[in-house]
Backbone bond lengths (Angstrom), bond angles and torsions (degrees), N, CA, C in turn:
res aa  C-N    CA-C-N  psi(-1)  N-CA   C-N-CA  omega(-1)  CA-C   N-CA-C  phi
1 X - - - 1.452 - - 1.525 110.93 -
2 X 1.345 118.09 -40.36 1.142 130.40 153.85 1.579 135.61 -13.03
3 X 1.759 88.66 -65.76 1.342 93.38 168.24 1.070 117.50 -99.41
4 X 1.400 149.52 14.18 1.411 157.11 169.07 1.175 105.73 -87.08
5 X 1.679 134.49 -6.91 1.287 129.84 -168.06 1.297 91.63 -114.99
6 X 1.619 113.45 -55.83 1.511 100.19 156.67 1.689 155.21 -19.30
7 X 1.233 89.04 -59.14 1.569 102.99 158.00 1.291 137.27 -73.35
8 X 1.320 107.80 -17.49 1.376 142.04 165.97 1.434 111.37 -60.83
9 X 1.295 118.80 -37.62 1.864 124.77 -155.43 1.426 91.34 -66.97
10 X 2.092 112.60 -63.63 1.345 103.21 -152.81 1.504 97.78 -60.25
11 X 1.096 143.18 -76.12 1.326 137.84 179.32 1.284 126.79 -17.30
12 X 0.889 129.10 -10.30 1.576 134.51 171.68 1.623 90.49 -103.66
13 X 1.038 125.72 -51.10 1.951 124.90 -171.95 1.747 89.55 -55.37
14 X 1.596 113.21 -56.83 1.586 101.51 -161.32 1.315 118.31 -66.92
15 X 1.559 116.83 -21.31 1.555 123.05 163.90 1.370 122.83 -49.64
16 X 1.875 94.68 -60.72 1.619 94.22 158.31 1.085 155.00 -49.28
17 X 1.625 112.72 -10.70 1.264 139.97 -152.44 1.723 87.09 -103.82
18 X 1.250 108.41 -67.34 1.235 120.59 -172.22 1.809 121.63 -46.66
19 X 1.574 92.87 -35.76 1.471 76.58 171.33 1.145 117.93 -92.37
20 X 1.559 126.72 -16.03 1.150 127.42 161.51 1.011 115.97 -10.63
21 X 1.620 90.42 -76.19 1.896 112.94 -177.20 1.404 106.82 -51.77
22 X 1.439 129.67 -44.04 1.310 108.05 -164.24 1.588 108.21 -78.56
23 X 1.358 120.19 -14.29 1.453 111.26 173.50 1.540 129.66 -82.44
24 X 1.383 95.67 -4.94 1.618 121.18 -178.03 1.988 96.93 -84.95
25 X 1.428 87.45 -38.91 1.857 82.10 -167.50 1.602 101.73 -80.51
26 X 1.216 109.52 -37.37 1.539 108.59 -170.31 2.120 104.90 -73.14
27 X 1.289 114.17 -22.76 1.048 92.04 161.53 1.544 117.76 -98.09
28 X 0.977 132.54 16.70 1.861 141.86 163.56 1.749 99.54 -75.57
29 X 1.301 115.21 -43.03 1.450 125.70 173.00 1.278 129.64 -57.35
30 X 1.643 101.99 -57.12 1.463 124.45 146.38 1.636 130.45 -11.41
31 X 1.330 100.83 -62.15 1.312 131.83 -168.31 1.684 113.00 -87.38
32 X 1.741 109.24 -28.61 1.440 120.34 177.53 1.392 103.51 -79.31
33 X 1.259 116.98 -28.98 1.991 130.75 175.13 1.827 92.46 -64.50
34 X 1.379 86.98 -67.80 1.673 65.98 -164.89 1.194 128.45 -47.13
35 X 1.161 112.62 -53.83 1.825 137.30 171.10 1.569 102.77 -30.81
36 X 1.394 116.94 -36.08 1.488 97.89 -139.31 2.493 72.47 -109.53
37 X 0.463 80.08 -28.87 1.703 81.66 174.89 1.546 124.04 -86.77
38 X 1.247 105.47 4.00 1.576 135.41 174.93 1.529 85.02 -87.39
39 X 1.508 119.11 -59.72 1.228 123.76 -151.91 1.704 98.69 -61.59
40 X 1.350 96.24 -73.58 1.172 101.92 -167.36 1.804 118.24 -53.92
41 X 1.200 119.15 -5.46 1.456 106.63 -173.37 1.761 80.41 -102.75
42 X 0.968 132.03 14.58 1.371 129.32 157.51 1.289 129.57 -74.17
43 X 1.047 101.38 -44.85 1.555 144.38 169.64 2.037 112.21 -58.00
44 X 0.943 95.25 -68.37 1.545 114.89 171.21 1.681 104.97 -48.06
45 X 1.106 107.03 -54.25 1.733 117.46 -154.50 2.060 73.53 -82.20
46 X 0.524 147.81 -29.61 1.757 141.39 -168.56 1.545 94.49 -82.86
47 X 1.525 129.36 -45.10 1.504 129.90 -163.11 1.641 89.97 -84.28
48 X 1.089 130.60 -42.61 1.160 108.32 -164.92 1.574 104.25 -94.51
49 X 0.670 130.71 15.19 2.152 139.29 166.81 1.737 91.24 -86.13
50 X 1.323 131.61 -20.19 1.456 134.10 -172.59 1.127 111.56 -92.63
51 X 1.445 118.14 -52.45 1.292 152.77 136.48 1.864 92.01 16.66
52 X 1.537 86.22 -98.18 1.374 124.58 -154.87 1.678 110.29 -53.48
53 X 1.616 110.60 -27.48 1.115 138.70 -141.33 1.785 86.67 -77.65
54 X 1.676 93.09 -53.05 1.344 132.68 -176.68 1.672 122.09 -43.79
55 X 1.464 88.86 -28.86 1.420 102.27 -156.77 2.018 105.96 -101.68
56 X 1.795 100.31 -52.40 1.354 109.88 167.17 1.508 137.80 -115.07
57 X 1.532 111.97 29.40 1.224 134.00 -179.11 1.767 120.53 -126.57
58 X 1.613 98.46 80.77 1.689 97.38 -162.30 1.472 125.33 -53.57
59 X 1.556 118.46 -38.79 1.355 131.42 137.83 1.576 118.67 -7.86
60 X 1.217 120.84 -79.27 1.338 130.09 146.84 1.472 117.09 -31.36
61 X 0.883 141.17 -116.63 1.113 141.56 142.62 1.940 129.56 44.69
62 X 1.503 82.21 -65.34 1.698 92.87 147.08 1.321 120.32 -83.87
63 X 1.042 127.22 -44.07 2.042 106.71 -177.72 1.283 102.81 -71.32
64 X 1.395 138.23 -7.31 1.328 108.23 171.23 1.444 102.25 -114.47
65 X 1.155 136.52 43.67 1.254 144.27 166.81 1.884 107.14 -127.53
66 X 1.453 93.36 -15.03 1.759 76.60 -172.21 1.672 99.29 -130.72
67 X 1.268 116.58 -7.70 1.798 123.29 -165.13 1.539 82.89 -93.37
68 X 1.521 118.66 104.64 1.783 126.54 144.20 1.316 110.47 -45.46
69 X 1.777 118.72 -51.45 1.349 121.84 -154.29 1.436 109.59 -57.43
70 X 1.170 106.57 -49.59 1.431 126.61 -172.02 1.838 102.57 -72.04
71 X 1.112 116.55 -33.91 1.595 105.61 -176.29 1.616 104.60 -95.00
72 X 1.076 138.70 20.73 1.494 164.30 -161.57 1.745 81.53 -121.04
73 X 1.348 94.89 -84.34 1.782 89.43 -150.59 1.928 111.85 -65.09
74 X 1.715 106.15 -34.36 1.163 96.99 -177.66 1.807 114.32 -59.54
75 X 1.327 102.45 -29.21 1.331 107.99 178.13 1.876 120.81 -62.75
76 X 1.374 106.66 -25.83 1.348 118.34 -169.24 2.122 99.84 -76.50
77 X 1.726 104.26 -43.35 1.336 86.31 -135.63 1.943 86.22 -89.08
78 X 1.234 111.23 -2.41 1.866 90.55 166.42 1.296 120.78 -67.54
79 X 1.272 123.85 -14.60 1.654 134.06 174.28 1.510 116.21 -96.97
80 X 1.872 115.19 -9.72 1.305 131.93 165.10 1.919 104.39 -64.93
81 X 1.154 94.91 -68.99 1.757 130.08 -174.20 2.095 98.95 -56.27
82 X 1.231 107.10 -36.08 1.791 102.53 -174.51 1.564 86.64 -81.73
83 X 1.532 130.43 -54.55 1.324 125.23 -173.06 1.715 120.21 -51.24
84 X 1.013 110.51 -22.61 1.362 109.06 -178.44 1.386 103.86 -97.54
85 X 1.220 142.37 -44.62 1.815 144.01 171.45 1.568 100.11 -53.72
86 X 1.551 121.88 -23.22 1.536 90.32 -179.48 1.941 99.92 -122.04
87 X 1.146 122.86 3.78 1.444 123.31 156.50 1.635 107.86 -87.05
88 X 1.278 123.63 -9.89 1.361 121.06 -161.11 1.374 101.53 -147.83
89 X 1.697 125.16 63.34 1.601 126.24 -143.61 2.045 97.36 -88.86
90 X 1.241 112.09 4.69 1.792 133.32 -172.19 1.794 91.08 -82.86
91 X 1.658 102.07 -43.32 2.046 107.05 -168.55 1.589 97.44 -51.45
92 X 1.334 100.11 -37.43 1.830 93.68 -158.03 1.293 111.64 -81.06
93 X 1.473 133.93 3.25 1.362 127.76 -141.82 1.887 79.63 -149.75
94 X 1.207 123.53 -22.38 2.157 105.04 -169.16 1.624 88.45 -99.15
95 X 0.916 120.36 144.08 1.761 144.98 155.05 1.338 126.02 -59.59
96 X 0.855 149.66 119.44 1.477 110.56 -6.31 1.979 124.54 -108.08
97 X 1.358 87.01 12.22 1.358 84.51 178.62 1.899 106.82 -46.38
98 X 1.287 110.11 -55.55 1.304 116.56 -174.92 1.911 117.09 -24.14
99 X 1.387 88.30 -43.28 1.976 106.09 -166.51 1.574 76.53 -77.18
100 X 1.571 135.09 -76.72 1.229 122.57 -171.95 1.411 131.44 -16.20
101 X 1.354 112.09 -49.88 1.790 128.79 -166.93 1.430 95.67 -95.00
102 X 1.726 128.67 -24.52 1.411 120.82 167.84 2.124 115.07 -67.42
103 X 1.431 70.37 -32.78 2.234 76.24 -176.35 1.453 115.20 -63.78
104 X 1.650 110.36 -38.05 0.551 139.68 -154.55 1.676 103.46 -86.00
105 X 0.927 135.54 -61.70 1.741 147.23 120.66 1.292 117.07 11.57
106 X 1.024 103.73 -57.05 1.727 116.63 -137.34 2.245 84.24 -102.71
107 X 0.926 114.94 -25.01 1.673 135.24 -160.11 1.924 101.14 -84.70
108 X 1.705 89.95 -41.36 1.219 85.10 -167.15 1.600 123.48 -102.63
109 X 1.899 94.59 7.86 1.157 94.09 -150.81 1.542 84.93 -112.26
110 X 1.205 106.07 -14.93 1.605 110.82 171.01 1.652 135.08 -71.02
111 X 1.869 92.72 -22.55 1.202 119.69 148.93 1.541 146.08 -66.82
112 X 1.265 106.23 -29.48 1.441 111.86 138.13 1.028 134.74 -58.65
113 X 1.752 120.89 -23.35 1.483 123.94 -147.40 1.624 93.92 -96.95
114 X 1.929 90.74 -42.52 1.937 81.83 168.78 1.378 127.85 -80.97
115 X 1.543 119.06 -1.81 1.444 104.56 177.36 1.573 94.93 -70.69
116 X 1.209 128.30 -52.51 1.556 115.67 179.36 1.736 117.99 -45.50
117 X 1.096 105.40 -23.52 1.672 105.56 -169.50 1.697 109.85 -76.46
118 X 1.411 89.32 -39.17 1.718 109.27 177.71 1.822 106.86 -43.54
119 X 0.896 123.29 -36.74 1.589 138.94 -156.17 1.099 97.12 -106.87
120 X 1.792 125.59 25.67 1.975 120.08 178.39 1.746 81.41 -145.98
121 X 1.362 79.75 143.23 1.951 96.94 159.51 1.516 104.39 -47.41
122 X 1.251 120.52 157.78 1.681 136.88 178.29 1.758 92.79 -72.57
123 X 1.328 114.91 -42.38 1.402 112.98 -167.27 1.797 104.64 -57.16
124 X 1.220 97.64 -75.29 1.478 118.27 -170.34 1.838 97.16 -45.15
125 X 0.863 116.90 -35.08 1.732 118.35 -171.25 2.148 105.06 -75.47
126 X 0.900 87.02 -56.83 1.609 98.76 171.30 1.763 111.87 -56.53
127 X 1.494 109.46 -46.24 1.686 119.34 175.88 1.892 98.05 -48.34
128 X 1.822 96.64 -70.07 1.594 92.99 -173.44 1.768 131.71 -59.03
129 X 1.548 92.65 -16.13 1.521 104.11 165.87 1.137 121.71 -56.47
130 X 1.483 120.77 -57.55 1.677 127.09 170.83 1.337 94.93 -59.76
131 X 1.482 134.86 -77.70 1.252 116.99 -169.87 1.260 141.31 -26.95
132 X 1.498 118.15 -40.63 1.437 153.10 -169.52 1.942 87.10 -74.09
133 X 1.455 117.99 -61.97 1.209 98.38 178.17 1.612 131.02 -75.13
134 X 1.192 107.15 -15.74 1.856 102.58 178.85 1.660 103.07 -80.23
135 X 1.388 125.59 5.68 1.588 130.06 -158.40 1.944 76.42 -109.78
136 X 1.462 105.31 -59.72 1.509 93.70 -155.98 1.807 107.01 -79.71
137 X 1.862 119.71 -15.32 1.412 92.11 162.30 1.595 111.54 -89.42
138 X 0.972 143.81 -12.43 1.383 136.65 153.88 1.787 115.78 -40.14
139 X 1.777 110.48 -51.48 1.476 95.73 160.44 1.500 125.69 -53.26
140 X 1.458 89.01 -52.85 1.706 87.83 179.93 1.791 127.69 -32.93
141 X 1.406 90.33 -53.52 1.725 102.32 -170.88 1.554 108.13 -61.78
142 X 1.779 103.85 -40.66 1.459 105.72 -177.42 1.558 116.15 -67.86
143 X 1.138 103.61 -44.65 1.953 94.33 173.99 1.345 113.41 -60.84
144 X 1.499 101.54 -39.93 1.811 80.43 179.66 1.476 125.35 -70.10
145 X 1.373 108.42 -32.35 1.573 98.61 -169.54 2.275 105.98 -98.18
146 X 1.549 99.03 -0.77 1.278 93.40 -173.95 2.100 100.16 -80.68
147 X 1.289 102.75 159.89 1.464 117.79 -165.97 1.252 97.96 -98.11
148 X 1.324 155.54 -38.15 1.819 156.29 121.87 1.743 97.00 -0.73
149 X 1.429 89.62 121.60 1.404 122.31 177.94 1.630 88.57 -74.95
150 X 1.450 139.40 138.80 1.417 138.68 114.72 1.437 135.84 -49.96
151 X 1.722 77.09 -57.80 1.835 96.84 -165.42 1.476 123.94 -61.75
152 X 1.618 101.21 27.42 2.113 113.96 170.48 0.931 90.69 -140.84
153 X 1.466 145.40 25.48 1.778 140.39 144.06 1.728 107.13 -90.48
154 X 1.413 119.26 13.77 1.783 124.01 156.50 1.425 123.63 -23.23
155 X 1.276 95.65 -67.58 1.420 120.26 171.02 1.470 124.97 -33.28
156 X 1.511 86.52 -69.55 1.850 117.30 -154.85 1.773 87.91 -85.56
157 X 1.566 132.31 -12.14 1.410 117.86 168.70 1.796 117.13 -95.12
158 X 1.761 91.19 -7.12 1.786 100.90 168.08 1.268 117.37 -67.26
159 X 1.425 103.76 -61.33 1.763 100.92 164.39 1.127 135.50 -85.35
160 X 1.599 114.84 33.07 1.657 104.63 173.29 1.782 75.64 -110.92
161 X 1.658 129.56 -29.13 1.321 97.58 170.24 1.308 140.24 -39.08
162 X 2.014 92.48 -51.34 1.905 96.28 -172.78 0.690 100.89 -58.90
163 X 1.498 139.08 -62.54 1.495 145.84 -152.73 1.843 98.40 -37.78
164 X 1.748 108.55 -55.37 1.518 111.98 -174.67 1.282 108.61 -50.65
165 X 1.509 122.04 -52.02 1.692 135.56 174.60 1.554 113.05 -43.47
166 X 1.201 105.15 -63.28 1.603 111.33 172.64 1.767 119.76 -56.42
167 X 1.231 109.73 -22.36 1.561 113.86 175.56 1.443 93.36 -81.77
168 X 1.229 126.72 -56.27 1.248 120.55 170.70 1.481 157.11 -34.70
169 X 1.536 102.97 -29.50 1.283 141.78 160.94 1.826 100.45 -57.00
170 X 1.644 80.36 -72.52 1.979 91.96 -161.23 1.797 99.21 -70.87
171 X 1.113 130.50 -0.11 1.696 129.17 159.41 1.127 101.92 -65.14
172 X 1.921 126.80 -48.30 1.397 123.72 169.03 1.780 121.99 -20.40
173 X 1.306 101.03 -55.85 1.570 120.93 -150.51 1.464 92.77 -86.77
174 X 1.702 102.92 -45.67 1.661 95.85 -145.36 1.842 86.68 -124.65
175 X 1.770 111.33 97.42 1.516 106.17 141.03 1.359 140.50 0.38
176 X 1.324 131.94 3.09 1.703 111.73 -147.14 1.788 90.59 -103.80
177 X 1.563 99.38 130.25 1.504 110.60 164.18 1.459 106.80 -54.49
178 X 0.765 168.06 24.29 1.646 131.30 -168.33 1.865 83.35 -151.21
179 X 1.439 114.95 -10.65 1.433 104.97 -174.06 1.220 79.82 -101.96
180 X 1.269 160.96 -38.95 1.934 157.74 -151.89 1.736 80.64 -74.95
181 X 1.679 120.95 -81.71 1.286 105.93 -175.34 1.597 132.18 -33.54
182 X 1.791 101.98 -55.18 1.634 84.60 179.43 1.339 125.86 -71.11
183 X 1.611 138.37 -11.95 0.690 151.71 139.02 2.307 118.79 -19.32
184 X 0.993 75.25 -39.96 2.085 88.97 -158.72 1.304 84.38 -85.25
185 X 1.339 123.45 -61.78 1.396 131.62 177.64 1.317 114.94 -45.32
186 X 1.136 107.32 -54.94 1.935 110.03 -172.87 1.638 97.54 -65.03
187 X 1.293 115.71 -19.57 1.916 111.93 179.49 1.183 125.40 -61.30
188 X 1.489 93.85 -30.40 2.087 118.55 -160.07 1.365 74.74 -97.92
189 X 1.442 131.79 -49.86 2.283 98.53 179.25 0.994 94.20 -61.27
190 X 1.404 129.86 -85.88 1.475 142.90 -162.26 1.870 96.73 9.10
191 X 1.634 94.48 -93.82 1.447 109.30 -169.64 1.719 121.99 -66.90
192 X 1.259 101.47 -15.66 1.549 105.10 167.12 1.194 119.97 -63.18
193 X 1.858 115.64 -34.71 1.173 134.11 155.49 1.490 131.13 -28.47
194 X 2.133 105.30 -75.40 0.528 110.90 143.10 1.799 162.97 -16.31
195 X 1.567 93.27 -56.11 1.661 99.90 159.35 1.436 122.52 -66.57
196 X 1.687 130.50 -27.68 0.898 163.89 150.81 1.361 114.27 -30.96
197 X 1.591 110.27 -53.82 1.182 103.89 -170.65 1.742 107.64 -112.38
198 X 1.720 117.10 -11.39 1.046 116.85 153.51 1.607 141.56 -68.03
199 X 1.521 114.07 -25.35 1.089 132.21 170.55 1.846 107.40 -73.63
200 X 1.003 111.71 -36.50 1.843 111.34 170.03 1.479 98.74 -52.82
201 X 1.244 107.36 -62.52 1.649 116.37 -159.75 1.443 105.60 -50.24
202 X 1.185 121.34 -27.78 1.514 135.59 175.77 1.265 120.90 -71.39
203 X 1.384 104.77 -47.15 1.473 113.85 -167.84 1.691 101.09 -82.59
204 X 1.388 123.26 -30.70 1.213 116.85 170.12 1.771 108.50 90.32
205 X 1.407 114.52 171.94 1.815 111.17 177.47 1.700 91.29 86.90
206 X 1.322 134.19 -1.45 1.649 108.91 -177.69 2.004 85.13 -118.44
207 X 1.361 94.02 -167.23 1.350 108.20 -169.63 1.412 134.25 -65.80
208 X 1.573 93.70 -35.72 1.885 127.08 147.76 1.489 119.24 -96.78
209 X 1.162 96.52 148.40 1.942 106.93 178.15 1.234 101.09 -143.16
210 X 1.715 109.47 175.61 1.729 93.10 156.71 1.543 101.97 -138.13
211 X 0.963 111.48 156.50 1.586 131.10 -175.29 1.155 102.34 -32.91
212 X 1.736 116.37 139.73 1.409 122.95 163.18 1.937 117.61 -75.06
213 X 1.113 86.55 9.19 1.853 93.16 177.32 1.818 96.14 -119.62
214 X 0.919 117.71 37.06 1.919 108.90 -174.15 1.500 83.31 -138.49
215 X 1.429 141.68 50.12 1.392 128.03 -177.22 1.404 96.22 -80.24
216 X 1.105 118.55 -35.12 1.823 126.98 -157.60 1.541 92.87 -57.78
217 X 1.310 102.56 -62.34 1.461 133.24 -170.82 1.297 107.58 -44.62
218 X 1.652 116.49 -48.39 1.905 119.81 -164.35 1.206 82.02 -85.17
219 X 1.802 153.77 -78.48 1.408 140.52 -175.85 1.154 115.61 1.70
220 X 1.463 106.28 -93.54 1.709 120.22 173.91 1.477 101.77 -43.81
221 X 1.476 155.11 -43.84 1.205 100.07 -162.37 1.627 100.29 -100.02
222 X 1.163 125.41 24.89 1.561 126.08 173.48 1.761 105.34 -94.34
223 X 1.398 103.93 -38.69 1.001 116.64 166.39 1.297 127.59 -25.56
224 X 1.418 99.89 -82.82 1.337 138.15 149.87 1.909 120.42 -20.35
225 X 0.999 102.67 -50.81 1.680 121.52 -166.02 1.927 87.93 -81.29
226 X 1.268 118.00 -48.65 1.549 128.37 -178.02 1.886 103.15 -51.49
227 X 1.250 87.50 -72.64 1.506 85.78 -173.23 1.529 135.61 -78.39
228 X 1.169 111.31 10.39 1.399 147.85 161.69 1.508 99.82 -75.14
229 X 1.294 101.08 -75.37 1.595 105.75 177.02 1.272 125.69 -28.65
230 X 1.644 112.80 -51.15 1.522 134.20 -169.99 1.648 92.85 -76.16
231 X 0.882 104.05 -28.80 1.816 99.68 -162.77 1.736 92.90 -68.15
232 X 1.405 92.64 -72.19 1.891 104.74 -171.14 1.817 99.45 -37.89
233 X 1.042 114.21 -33.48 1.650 109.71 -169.39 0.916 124.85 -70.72
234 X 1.748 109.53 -42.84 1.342 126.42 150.16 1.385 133.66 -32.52
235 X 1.521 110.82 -60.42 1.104 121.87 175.67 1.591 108.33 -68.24
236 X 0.967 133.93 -36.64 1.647 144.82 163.05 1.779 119.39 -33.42
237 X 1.481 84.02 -76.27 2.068 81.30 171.29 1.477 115.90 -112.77
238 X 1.640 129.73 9.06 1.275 134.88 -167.06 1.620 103.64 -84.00
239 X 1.614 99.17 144.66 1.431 119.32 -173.51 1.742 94.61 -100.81
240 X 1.742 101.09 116.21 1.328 104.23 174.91 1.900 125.26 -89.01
241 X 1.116 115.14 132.10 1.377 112.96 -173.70 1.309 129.51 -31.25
242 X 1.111 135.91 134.65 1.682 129.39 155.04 1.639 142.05 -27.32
């Protein structure tokens, strides 16, 4: 009995040990959720101050309806700011440059979001706003508590983008109603997807995760996936101005 209790000890210590660890990691996780959803409702509350700006500030209203210069450059530097976080993967992770290239991100990309908003009734823009959020906490709740892996549909949400991009192109050339709709439609999966499969990656427990040092990084692209969302929706059932 002796030695059966013996052998017994470490095994009860390494059990203990183990969950230790797992309660140590799950609150390190904990804390990367909050952090990283701190961010982004930072982010949000900045797009929609643009938003709004867009909607009842005629002043406004005209420079981003008639200034090229400005819709040229704001357009350039969110693809400036993504090029350097993933050639330069140190920007997204040292302090504070990181918050810099997020303000900076997050500023310009919200500025695009209202020159499109500018060109919808206040009503219809405010409708898809609420909408846009009961769609993205409904994702939320469903990735977390659904048992379906996302985070190995990477791939298969890369090319339902191009595919959207490439319809997009040839909408350029070719007028046709029924390709503009499926197009708008395939956007609202597209990025619904997306949130879907970015919010797993966050929450962690599936097959992919993403680093507790990539917060900058998971923000922006939830970010990103959000106001995309709102946009396609917009453009979907929104009544455009006179």
């Amino acid at each position: 009995m002796e030695e059966t209790d013996h052998l017994n000890e470490p095994l009860l210590n390494k059990t203990s040990d183990n969950k230790e660890d797992e309660l140590i990691d799950e609150s390190i996780r904990s804390s990367f959720i909050a952090k990283v959803y701190s961010i982004l409702l930072f982010q949000l509350c900045i797009a929609t101050l643009f938003i709004l700006l867009s909607l009842y500030s005629p002043l406004y209203i005209q420079i981003v309806q008639t200034n090229i210069f400005l819709l040229i450059f704001f357009s350039c530097v969110p693809f400036v700011c993504l090029t350097i976080m993933i050639c330069y993967p140190e920007t997204g992770k040292k302090v504070p440059t990181n918050y810099i290239i997020l303000i900076i991100f997050t500023i310009s990309f919200s500025y695009i979001a209202s020159r499109v908003t500018s060109f919808y009734t206040p009503k219809s823009v405010i409708f898809s706003l609420i909408l846009t959020f009961v769609v993205v906490i409904s994702l939320i709740f469903y990735a977390k508590y659904s048992k379906r892996d996302f985070t190995i549909y990477g791939g298969v949400l890369n090319s339902f983008l191009w595919s959207i991009f490439f319809g997009g192109i040839a909408l350029i050339f070719y007028d046709i109603t029924i390709l503009d709709l499926s197009i708008r439609i395939s956007s609202v999966l597209c990025f619904s997807g997306y949130i879907l499969y970015d919010t797993q990656l966050l929450l962690g427990k599936k097959t992919n995760e993403y680093s507790i040092d990539d917060y900058i990084f998971v923000a922006l692209n939830l970010y990103v996936d959000i106001i995309n969302l709102f946009l396609n929706i917009l453009k979907l059932i929104g009544n455009r101005n006179n």
